[in-house]
Steps between C-alpha positions, in 0.01 A plus 500: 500500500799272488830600286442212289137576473575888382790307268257274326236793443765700329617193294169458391487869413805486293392151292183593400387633171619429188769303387712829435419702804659177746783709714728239459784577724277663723293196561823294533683736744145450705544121470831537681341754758264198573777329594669811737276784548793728548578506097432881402340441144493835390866587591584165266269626177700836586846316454343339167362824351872598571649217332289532243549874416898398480386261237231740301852717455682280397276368230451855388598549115498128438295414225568174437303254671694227555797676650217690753452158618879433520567816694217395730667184559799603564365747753328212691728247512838633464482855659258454769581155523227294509556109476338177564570334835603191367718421869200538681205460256264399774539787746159606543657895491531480108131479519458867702533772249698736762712195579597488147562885466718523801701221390480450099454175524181266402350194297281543200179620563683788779748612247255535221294720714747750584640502123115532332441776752822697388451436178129626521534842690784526312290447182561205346232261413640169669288215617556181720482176300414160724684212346442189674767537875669779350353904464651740238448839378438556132508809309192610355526742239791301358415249192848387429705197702596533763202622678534348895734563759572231762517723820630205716814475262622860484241635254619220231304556167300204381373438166180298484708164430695615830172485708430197365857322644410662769168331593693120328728547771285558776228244414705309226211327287228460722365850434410572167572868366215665376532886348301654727747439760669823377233712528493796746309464841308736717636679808280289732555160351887630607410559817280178521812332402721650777237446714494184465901427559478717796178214638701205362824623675262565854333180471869316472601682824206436694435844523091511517448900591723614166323180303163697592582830420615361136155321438343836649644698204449259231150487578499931528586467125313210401201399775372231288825320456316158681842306543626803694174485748525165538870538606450790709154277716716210497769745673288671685370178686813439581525810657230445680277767329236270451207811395737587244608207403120361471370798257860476278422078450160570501467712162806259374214196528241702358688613215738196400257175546654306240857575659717211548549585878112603521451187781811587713400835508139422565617335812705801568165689467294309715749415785497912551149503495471218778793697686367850466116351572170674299482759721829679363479341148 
């Protein structure tokens, strides 16, 4: 068995179930040992239970909930020093969960895991919130403003009206706010979503092997995502994996027929099938 085939198998392991039982930081330290197979995972959720045991004490005899969320902040981002990388945003290492632990520095959806995972074993009840380009972390057994914390911006706390600007000044007016973008989401739709950058980011640099083993995890946690097995046959063609490639395409004409791409994939499907020939089909 390959590393990155024993990797995937234990990613899968530690996404499945439900919703509350995703090993968050786990899962995303084993997205970053996809990308080196040297990254101990355990020794890293080690560190964290440490960090996090620092942080249990020092929430200790604090009753009030707000300032438990200040103190946690304030652990994060000012003692451990944590911070956005806003010098080099795109540096695929903000992406790698021990990348960001060795040096403290990330974007969004990075940042936010390391901070909800604290928070968690540390036993706060903190989720991630997806506004539209821009993850925070909201508080979740608070009812009074304010409620999120931008991670990228040194914990900042944001009211509701504060998430708001921040999705106007992103997008300006051509996305509409709607008040379910402040709800909470799940541990894997985080993990789609860093998933995702880490493909985008693989894609830009031409960089087909770590564009694979992105679509290979997306599809661990969600197999039936169609627009991710169309993307990994149309890959894997290029590749040159033309078996693969053929059954991925194949179940993404079966299954999407009124797609708008449904003919250019259909050719896709049926130039394999000449190239492979019936007997391999």
């Amino acid at each position: 068995m390959s590393e990155f085939a024993e990797t995937l198998g234990l990613f899968r392991e530690a996404t499945a179930g439900p919703p509350g039982e995703v090993a968050l930081a786990r899962a995303a330290l084993l997205i970053a040992r996809g990308e080196d197979d040297s990254v101990d995972v355990d020794a890293y959720e080690q560190r964290l239970d440490e960090l996090a045991e620092t942080l249990r004490v020092r929430l200790g005899g604090i009753g009030d909930g707000s300032a438990r969320y200040r103190v946690a902040s304030e652990f994060v981002f000012v003692e451990l020093g944590f911070s956005g990388d806003e010098d080099r945003y795109d540096d695929h290492r903000n992406l790698l969960l021990d990348q960001v632990l060795e040096r403290r520095r990330g974007i969004p959806i990075s940042l936010a895991i390391v901070h909800i995972d604290l928070c968690q074993r540390a036993g706060l009840r903190v989720s991630g919130v997806g506004l539209p380009g821009h993850i925070v972390v909201r508080a979740d057994d608070l009812t009074e403003e304010p409620r999120f914390l931008d991670v990228f911006r040194g914990g900042a706390p944001l009211t509701n009206e504060d998430c708001r600007r921040v999705v106007r000044e992103t997008y300006g007016r051509h996305v509409d706010f709607h008040e379910h973008f402040l709800s909470g989401v799940t541990p894997r739709q985080l993990l789609q979503r860093l998933l995702h950058n880490l493909k985008a980011r693989a894609l830009q640099d031409a960089d087909d092997d770590r564009a694979g083993r992105a679509m290979d995890m997306l599809l661990a946690m969600f197999p039936w995502d169609l627009d991710e097995l169309r993307d990994r046959g149309m890959l894997r063609e290029r590749l040159g994996d033309y078996p693969a490639a053929l059954s991925d395409l194949e179940q993404y004409v079966r299954f999407r027929a009124s797609a708008r791409d449904i003919r250019t994939v259909s050719e896709a499907v049926e130039s394999l099938r000449r190239h492979i020939g019936p007997e391999s089909v």
